[in-house]
Every structure is written in C-alpha cells, then in structure tokens.
N, C-alpha and C positions, 0 to 999 in steps of 0.2 A: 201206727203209721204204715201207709202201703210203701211194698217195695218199688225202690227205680232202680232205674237202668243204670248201670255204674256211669255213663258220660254226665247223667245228669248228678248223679250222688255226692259228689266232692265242690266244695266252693271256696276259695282263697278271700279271705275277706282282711281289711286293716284291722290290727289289733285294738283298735280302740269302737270297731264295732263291733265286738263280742257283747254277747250280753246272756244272762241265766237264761237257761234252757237249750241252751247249745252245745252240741255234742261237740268237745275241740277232738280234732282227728292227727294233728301235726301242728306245731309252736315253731315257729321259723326265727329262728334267732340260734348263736352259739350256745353249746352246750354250758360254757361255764356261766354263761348270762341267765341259763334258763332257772328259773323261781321253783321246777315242781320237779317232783319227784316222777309221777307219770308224765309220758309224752300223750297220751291219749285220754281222755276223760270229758263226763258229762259235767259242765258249768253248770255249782249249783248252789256258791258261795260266792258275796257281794264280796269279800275279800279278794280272793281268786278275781276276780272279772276288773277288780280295780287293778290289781297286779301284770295283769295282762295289756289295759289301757297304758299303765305309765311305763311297762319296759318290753311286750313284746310287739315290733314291725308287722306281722301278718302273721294269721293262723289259717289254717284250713279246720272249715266244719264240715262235717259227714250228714246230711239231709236225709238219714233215713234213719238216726237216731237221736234228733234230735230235734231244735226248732232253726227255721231258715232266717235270713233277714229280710225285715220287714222294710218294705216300698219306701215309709216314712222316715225310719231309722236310716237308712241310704243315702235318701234325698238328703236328710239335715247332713249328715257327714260329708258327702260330696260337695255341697253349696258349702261347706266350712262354718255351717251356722249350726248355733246350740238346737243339741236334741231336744223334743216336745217336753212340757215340766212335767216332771214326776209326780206319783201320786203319794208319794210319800218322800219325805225330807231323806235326803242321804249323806249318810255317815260316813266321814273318811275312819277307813279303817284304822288299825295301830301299823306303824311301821313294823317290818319283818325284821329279825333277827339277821343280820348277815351270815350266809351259809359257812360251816367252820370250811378247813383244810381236807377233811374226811369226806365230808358232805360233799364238796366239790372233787375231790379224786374220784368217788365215787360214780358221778354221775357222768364223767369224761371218761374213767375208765369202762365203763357199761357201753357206753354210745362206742368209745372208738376200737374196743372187743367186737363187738357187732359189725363192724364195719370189716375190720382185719377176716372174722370170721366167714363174713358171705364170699369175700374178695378171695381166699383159701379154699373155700368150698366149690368157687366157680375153677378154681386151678387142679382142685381133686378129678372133679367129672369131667376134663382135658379142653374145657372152654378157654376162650383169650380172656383174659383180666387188662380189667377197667384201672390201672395204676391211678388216677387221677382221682378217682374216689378217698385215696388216702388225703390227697392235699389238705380236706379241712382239717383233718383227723390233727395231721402234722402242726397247721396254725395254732388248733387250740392247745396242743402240749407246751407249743412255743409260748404260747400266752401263761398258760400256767408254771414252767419252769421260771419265767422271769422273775417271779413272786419267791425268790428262793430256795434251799435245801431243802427245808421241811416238807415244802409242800412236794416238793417233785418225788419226795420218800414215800410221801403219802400214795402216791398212783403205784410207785412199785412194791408197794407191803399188802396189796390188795390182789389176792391171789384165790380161784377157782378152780379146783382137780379138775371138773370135766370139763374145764374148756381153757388149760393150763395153757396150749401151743398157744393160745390166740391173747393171753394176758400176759403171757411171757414177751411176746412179740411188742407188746404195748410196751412194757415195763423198758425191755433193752432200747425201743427207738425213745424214751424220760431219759434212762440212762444217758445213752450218747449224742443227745440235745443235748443235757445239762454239761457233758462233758467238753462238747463243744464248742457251746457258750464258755466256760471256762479258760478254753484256750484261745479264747479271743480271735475265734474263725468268725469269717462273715455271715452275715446272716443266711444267706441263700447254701451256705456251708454246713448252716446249723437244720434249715430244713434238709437239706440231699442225706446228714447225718440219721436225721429222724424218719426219713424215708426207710432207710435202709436197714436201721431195726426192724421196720413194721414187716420187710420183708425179707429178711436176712434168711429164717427158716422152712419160707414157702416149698422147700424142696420134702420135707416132711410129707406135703399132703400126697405123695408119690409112693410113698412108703406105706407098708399094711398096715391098718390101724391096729390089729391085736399087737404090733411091736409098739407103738407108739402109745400106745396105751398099757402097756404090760406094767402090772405092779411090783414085778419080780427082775431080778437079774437077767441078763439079753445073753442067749446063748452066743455063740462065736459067730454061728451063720446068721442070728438076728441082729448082733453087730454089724459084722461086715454090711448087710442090708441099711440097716441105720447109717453107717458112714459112707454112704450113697448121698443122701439127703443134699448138700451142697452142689454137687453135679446137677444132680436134679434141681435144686432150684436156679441154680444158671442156666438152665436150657430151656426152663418156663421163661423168663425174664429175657434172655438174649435178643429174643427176636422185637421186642417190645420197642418200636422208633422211641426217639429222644430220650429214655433212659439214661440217665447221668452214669457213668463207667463204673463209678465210685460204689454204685449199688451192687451191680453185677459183680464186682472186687468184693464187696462183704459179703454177699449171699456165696460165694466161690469158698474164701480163706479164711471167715469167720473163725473154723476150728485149726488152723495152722498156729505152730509156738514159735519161736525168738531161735529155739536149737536146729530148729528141721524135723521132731518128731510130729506134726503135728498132720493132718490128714485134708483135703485129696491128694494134694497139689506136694507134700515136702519143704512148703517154702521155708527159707529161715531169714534170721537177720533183714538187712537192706531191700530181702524182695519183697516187705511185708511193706505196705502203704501206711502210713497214719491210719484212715479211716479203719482198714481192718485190725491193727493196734489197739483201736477204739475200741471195737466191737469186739474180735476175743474178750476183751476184761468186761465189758459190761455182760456180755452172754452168760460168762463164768458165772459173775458177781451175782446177777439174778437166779439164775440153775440150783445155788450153793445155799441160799438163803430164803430156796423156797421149798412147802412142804411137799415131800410127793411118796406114792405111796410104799416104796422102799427104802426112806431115809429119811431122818430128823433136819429141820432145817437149823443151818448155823445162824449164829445171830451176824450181826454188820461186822460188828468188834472183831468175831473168829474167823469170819471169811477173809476180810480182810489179811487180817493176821499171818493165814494160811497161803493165801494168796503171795503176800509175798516173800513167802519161805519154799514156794515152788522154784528154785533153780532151770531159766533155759525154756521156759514154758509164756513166761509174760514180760511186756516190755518194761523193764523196772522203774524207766523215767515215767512213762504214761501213767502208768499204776500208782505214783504218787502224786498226778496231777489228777485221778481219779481221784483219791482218797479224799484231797484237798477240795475238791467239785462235792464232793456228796458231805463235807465238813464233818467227818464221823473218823474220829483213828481207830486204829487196830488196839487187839491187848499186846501189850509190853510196851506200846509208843510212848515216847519222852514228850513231854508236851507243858507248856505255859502256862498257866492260872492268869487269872485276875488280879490276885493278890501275889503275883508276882513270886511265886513258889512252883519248883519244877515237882513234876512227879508223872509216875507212871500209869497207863488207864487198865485195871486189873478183874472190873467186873462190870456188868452192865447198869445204869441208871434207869430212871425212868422213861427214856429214849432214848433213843441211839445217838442225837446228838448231846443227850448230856452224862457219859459215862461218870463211874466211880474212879477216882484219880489218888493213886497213894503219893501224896507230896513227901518231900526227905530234902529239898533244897530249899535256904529262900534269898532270893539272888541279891537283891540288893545288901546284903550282911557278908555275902558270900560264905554261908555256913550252914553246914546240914543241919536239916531237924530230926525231930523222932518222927517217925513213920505214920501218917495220917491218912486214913481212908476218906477223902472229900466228896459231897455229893457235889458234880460241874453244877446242877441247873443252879446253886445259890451264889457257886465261884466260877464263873463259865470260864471254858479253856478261850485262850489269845490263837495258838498255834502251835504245829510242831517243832521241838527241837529237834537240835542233834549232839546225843552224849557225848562224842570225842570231842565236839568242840568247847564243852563243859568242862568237862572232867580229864581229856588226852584219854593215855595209855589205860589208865584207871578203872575207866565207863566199864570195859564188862565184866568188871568182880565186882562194881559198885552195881549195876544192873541185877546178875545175877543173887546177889546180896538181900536187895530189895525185893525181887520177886519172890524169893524166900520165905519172907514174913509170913506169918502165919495168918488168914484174913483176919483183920480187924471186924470189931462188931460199927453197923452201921453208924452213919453220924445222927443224933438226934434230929428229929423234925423240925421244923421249925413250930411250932404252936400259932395256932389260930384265935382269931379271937372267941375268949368265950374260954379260951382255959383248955379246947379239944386238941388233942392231936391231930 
C-alpha cells in the first residue's frame, strides 16, 4: 500500500464497523473496559472483530496499514440496515473469560504510567503541563478501587525499576483514593485525593537523574538536592489556575512528620492538613514495600508493623484508618477469626490479605487454647482487636508470651479432590 499524507492516514470509525484487515490504530473506550492487551494491532481474528462490535464505541484505523471502509459497509451501518450477507455462515465466537484482578491492574497501570510519565517529562524540559490529562487516569482508579482491597493491591504491587517515579506516583494516588474512600470523603474529595498522588512527586523531575536514579546510598550533598524535590514541585504546580489547594499542600508537605522533623517546611502536629496526613503514609507505605535497587522490599505485614512503631513521624489515628482501607494488619496485630478465636498475625500467607494468625483465645468459652498457627484464607480474620480490652493489665506478658513460641509447622492443606495436595 502507497504512503498518505498523515491528514488523510487516520479514520475514526463506529466500533461495529471494524472488520478483518484493519489496521486498529486506537480503541476508545476505558482502559479497564478495554478486551486486549495491545492498543494497536492488525484485525485478523473474527473473534477480536466480534469483541470489538459488542463492547468497543469507536476505534480509529490507520489507512496505510491496513484496509479502509468500504462505500457499502458505510452505507448499511449509517442507514441502520444489516450489512450485505455473508459469504460464509458466522460463528458467534465462545464468550471470553473475564479479565482477573492482575490482568486488569495491569493494564490501568501501563495506560496511567504512561500518562503520569509524558505529563513529568513535559515538567522535566520546563514546559506547562496539561494537569487535565490526569482526569481520566483518576476516573478509572476510582472505578477500580470501588471493586475493593484486593484489587486496588493489585495496581500497587506492580512495580517497574526504570520507570519506578512514574508507578510509584500511580500506586500512592490507588493508595489515597482507597484511603479516602475509606473515610467516607466525598467523591470530588476522593478525585482531588488521587490527583495529588499522581502528582505529589513532580518536583523530582527537577532533580539530576543520576540522584534519582542512583542505586546506591545519596551522599549528603545529593541529599540535601533530593529534599528540594517538594519546593520544586510546588513552583511547577503554583502557577497552574484552578488547581485544588489541597494538591499544592501534598506536593509541598508530603515529607513533613507529626514531631516537626520532617522537611521543607518543619511542620508538625495541627499544621499538617488531612490530605497531607494522607499522603505521608501512603508515600511511605509504597517507598517501604517496593523493590529498589539498594534495599529488600518489606512485605505489607512489616511495613506496616514498622510503620507504626516509628514514634512522632506518622499520624497514628490515620495510620489505623489506613491499615483498616487496605484490610491487611501488621505482625503482632490482635485480630478476630471467623471461628471466633483471637490470635496473633506472625508470618505471611498466601496474600497479604490472608496472613498466618497464631490463635491462643477462643472467646466465647473465655479460655485460652494451645497456640495454633491458622492459615486466615480458610478462617478469614473479622477485624482488629485490642489486647487491654481483652486481657487489662495482663495483654503484654500474655503478648510477649505468645510471640515467643517457637513457629509452629504449617497447618495442613486442605486436599483436593483426587487425593493431591
């Protein structure tokens, strides 16, 4: 096929006039709607082309790799009348599997990296940024946290070293949506929330990429450079009309503590806003848990854990309304069974929301048991307690106690059928 001129090259056509031999250039519809894994590709399976008829609005084809729409094909579609009949009988395809949890993080988080990414690049080379480009990015997160914990874990445990600023960025504005949501803020609270991850660390792109990229320890002067970073991205941002305040406050105080140690600004206590309250603990929480190339990442259970055993650094009431948003406890948490048996969560399960739980109480008897390694996904936890209201004075020799034990060996599988493990 001869080349064209790019005005004639591109063509928006309805999704349901796609047909094999067309090059799809662009699939218009939300990312978590969208069926494929490429956004670009030659139509070359009746599968695909039905999938496209029954769920995508409009695509754009590329007319120089592929084939155009035909006169006829047009005509029937526009007049609302069935296409010419076929030359051969057609087969509804088999229905598709619903995309898992992964599958779908995945594909939200690629598209809204991408996005985050150009938007930071254009802030690198001293251009104005298009803030508004994030909007859909923010919808579709929102649409996805609704769907629950798991899933919104899903986008944040999906982490790329070379392009770590721009999935981090993703991950903390999952974070402080879902936390949002959580605290029962309004919806227009819960986007301003997820805005302000996305751009909380834009001040980075200011910063020399060998610091920001260094796999090794930041000497003092590459410190001090690095805790720039916030200044700077307040000065990109500033000037930007209708900007919600609340953004400008988290790209600002994001790294400020509860004591006043924290950096540009000092602030402590009562100066710290909610939103940045927010955003401190989710920045942390993803930083801690992700790999990079100077440190092992902690699992949920230990960051957690860690998290809040730092004194004067994080807001303690937030930090349990976090815990409780992402439905994951820390190790040593007291916590509730199904079966109605307290115990402690002491190692990781097979997900972060289903830890291994050493029970030692069972409540309704009011009487301790011997010490039992639970796997949660078969007894799932209720909620957190709390030991002094269990036990009083008691809880930290009965804590201490328990933590003690030597670990138990796992709890049998359950067997499958068939006799297999």
């Amino acid at each position: 096929m001869t080349d064209r001129s790019d005005p004639n090259r591109y063509l928006r056509i309805e999704g349901r006039q796609a047909e094999l031999g067309m090059y799809i250039h662009a699939l218009h519809c939300s990312w978590l709607d969208n069926p494929f894994w490429r956004t670009s590709f030659l139509l070359t399976e009746q599968a695909d082309r039905e999938q496209i008829h029954e769920s995508i609005p409009h695509v754009t084809i590329d007319l120089t790799k592929g084939r155009g729409l035909t006169l006829t094909r047009a005509a029937a579609i526009a007049e609302d009348s069935p296409p010419p009949p076929a030359k051969v009988a057609r087969i509804r395809p088999p229905r598709r599997k619903p995309r898992t949890d992964v599958e779908m993080a995945t594909a939200l988080t690629e598209h809204a990296t991408a996005t985050v990414s150009r938007l930071y690049g254009e802030a690198r080379l001293g251009h104005s940024i298009h803030v508004p480009d994030l909007t859909p990015v923010v919808e579709e997160i929102a649409q996805f946290i609704a769907k629950g914990s798991a899933t919104m874990l899903a986008v944040t445990r999906l982490k790329d070293g070379d392009q770590y600023t721009y999935f981090h960025s993703v991950a903390v504005a999952t974070l402080m949506m879902g936390l949002a949501r959580h605290l029962g803020l309004p919806k227009e609270d819960i986007r301003v929330a997820g805005m302000a991850g996305l751009l909380h660390d834009i001040g980075k792109m200011q910063v020399a990429p060998a610091i920001v990229d260094k796999a090794g320890k930041l000497t003092i002067n590459e410190l001090a450079e690095m805790r720039q970073h916030p200044r700077w991205g307040y000065d990109v941002l500033v000037g930007i009309e209708d900007l919600d305040p609340r953004i400008l406050d988290v790209c600002r105080h994001h790294h400020e503590k509860m004591d006043g140690t924290g950096y540009p600004d000092g602030l402590r206590d009562d100066q710290l806003s909610v939103f940045v309250r927010m955003s401190a603990i989710c920045d942390v929480y993803d930083a801690v848990t992700s790999i990079r190339p100077y440190k092992r990442a902690w699992s949920p259970h230990e960051a957690l854990a860690r998290m809040a055993s730092w004194q004067g650094h994080l807001d303690p009431e937030m930090l349990r309304a976090f815990i409780a948003s992402l439905g994951i406890q820390p190790y040593g948490a007291l916590v509730r069974l199904h079966s109605n048996r307290l115990g402690l969560v002491v190692r990781e399960g097979d997900c972060p929301l289903t830890p291994i739980v050493r029970t030692f109480f069972h409540i309704p008897d009011q009487q301790p048991l011997p010490p039992e390694d639970v796997a949660t996904a078969a007894d799932p936890i209720l909620r957190g307690e709390r030991g002094d209201y269990w036990f009083g004075e008691r809880w930290p020799a009965i804590y201490d106690e328990i933590m003690a034990q030597a670990a138990l060996p796992d709890p049998p599988r359950r067997r499958l059928a068939g006799g297999t493990a």
